[in-house]
C-alpha positions as CSV (number, residue, x, y, z in Angstrom):
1,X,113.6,114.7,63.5
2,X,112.3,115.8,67.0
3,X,109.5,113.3,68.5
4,X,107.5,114.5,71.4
5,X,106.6,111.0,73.4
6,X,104.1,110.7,75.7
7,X,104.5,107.7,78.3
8,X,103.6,106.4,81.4
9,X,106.4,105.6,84.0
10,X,106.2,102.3,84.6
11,X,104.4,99.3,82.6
12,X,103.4,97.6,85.6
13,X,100.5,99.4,86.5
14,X,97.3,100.4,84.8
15,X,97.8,103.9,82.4
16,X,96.0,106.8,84.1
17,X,96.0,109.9,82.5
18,X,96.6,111.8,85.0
19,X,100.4,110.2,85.3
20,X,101.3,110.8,81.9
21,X,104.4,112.4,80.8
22,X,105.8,113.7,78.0
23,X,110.2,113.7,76.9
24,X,111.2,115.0,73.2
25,X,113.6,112.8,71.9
26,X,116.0,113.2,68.5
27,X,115.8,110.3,66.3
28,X,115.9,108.9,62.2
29,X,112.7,107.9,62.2
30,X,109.8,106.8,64.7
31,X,110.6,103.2,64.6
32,X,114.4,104.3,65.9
33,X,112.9,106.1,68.4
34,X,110.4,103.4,69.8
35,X,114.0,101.3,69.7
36,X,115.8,103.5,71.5
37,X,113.1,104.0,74.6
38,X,112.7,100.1,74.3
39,X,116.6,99.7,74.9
40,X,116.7,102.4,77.8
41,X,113.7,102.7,79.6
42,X,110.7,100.8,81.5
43,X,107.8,103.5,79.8
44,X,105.0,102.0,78.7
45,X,105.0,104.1,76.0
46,X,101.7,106.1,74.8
47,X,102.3,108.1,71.3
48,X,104.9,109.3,69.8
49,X,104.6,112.5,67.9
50,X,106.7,114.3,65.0
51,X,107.3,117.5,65.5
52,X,108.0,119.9,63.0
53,X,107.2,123.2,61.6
54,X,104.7,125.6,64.1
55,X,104.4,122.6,66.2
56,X,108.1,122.2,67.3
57,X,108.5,126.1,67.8
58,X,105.8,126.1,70.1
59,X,106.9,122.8,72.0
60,X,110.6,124.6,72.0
61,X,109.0,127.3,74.2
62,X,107.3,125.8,77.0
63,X,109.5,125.5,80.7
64,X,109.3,121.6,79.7
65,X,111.2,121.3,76.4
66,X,114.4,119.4,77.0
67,X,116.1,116.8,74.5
68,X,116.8,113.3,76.2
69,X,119.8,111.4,75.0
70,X,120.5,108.0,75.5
């Protein structure tokens, strides 16, 4: 399944909205996919969304859609 995951880059300082981000990531399930950016990255991580359906389509459009692989 496709997550879309909204973070923040680094967990040091406070969350502003304004400095959120968002990567799509393949993974199992969401608890794999919390693992995974646990194991690979400093994000403080937000939410992470399913995507399927309607949603993923439109997601799979925009200029931003890329798959990150660890």
């Amino acid at each position: 399944m496709i997550y879309k995951v909204l973070y923040q880059p680094s967990r040091l300082e406070n969350p502003m909205r304004e400095n959120t981000v968002a990567l799509y990531l393949e993974a199992d399930s969401e608890r794999a996919a919390r693992k995974l950016l646990e194991e690979n990255t400093d994000y403080n991580i937000e939410l992470i969304q399913p995507l399927e359906g309607k949603f993923l389509e439109y997601e799979q459009q925009s200029d931003n859609y890329k798959l990150t692989e660890f």
